[in-house]
N, C-alpha and C positions, 0 to 999 in steps of 0.2 A: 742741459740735456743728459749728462752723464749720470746726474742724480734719478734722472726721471727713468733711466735703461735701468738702476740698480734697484728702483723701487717697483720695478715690474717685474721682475723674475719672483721677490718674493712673494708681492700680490697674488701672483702668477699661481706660486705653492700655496699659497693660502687657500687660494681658489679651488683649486686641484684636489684639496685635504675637504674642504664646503660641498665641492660638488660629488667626489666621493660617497660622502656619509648618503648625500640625498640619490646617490647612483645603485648606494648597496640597501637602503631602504627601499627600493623600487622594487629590485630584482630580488631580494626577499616577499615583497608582496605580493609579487607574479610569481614566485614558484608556489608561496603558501598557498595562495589560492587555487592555483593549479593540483596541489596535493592535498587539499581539503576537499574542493568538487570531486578528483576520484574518493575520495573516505566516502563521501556523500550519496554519492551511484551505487558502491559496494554494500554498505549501511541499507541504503535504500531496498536495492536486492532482497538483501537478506530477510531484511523485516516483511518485504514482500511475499515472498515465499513463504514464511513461516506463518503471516496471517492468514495469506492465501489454501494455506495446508489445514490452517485450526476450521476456517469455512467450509471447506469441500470435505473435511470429514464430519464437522455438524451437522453439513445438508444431505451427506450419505446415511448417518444416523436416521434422521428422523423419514429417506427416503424408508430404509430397512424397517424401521416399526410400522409405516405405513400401509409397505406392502406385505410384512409378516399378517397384520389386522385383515386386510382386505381380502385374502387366500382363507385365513382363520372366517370369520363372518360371514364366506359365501355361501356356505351349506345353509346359513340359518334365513329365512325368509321373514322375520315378521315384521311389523314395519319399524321398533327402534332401530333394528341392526340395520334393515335397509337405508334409515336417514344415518346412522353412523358410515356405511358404506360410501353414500354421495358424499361426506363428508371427507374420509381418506380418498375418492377421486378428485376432488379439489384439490387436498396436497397433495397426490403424487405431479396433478397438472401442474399448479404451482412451482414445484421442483424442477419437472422436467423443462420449463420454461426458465429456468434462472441460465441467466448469460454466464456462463463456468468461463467463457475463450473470452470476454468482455472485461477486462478491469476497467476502463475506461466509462464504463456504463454509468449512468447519472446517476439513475436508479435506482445503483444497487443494494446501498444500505436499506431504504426504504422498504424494496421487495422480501428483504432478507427479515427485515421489521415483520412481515405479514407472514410471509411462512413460520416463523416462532412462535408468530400467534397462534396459527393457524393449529400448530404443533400443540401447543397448550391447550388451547381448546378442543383437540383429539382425546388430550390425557384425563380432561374432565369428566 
């Protein structure tokens, strides 16, 4: 019995020292994680905004030459200008229809597809 009391304290530390390593590997993992997800939100943020900034200033652009054209062409009546006109009220419609409050929007790359086009086939 006496052996068996002395070989349990050490077990005991042995134990203590095993469970340790597996206790501070834990709580390393949950904090990493924990300050990796915020990097990731902030990250995320950021590159949000910045892309979000590079688009609302693209779809501003091409609103401006739309509407610079449409004010310009109105004096002229003949019928190219008039089919160029229908043409920039398509993309100012377009524009004015894109979801700006919407990131969530399915759509959005797809829409944003067609107004570029839309844009290019203006400059042609």
């Amino acid at each position: 019995m006496a052996a068996a009391a002395a070989v349990s304290p050490s077990s005991d530390m042995f134990d203590e020292i095993v469970m340790a390593e597996e206790r501070f590997h834990g709580k390393g993992y949950q904090e990493g994680y924990a300050e990796g997800s915020h990097a990731g939100v902030v990250e995320g943020r950021r590159y949000g905004s910045l892309h979000g900034a590079k688009i609302g200033s693209e779809i501003g652009c091409y609103l401006g030459f739309a509407l610079t054209w449409q004010c310009l062409l109105q004096k002229c009546t003949d019928e190219k200008n008039s089919k160029k006109i229908r043409a920039l009220d398509s993309l100012i419609g377009m524009i004015q229809k894109f979801p700006y409050e919407d990131p969530t929007y399915d759509k959005l790359q797809e829409d944003l597809e067609k107004i570029r086009g839309k844009f290019k086939q203006e400059c042609v």
